[in-house]
C-alpha positions as CSV (number, residue, x, y, z in Angstrom):
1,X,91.7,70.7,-233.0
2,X,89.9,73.8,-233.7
3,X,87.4,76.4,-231.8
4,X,85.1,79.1,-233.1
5,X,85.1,82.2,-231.0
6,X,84.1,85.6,-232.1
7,X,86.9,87.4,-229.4
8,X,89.8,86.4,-228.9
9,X,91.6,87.0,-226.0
10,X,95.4,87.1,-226.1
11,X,98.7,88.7,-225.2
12,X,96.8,90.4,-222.4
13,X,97.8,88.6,-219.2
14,X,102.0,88.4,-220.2
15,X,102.6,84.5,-218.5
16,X,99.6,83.9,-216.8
17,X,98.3,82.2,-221.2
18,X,95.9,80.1,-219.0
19,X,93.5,83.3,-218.7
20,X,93.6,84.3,-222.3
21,X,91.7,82.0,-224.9
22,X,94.0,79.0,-226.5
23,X,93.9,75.5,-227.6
24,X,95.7,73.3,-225.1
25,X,96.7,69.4,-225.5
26,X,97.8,67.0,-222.9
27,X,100.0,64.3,-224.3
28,X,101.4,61.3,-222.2
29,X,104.5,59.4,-224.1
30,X,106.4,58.4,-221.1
31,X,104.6,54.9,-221.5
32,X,103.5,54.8,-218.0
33,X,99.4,55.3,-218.2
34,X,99.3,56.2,-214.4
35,X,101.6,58.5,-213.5
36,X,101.2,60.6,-210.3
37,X,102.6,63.9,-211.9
38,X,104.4,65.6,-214.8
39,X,107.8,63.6,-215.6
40,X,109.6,63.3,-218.7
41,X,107.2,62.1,-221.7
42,X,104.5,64.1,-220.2
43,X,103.4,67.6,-221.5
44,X,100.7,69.9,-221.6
45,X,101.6,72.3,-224.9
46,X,99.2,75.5,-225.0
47,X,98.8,77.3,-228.4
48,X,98.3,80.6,-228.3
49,X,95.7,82.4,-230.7
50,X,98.1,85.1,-231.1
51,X,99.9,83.1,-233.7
52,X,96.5,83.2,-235.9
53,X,98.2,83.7,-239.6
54,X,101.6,82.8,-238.4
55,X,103.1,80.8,-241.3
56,X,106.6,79.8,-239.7
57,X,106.5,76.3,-238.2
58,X,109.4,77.5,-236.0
59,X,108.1,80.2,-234.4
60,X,104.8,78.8,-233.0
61,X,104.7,80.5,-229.4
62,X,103.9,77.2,-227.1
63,X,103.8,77.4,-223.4
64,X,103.0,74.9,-220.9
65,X,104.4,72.0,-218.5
66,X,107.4,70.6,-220.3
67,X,106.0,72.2,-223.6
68,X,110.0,73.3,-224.1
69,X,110.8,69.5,-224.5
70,X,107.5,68.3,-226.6
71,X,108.4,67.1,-230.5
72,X,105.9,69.7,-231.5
73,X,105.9,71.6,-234.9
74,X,103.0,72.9,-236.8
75,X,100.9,75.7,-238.2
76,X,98.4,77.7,-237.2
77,X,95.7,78.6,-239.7
């Protein structure tokens, strides 16, 4: 995924990330294609822009409904 935007806007609003600019991903592997809510296997992982240049896989800053348990690695560009 990528965006173009000519200002970014992040580390301004401390937890609230979903009123700053980001790239966000839901992913359902729990295997059950209707779920009524989050559960395990389900995650929404929100990458914030303020890891622009970061080369470190490992320290990615992620946020986001069961983000903390999502096989995620990566590295933003």
């Amino acid at each position: 995924m990528s965006i173009t935007d000519k200002t970014i806007i992040t580390g301004k609003h401390e937890t609230n990330f979903w009123n700053e600019d980001s790239l966000e991903f839901y992913l359902n592997m729990s295997g059950d294609l209707n779920p009524p809510a989050y559960a395990d296997g389900i995650f929404q992982v929100n990458i914030n822009p303020g890891d622009i240049g970061n080369m470190d896989a490992a320290r990615l800053t992620l946020s986001g409904r069961n983000s903390e348990q999502a096989p995620i690695s990566g590295l933003s560009l």
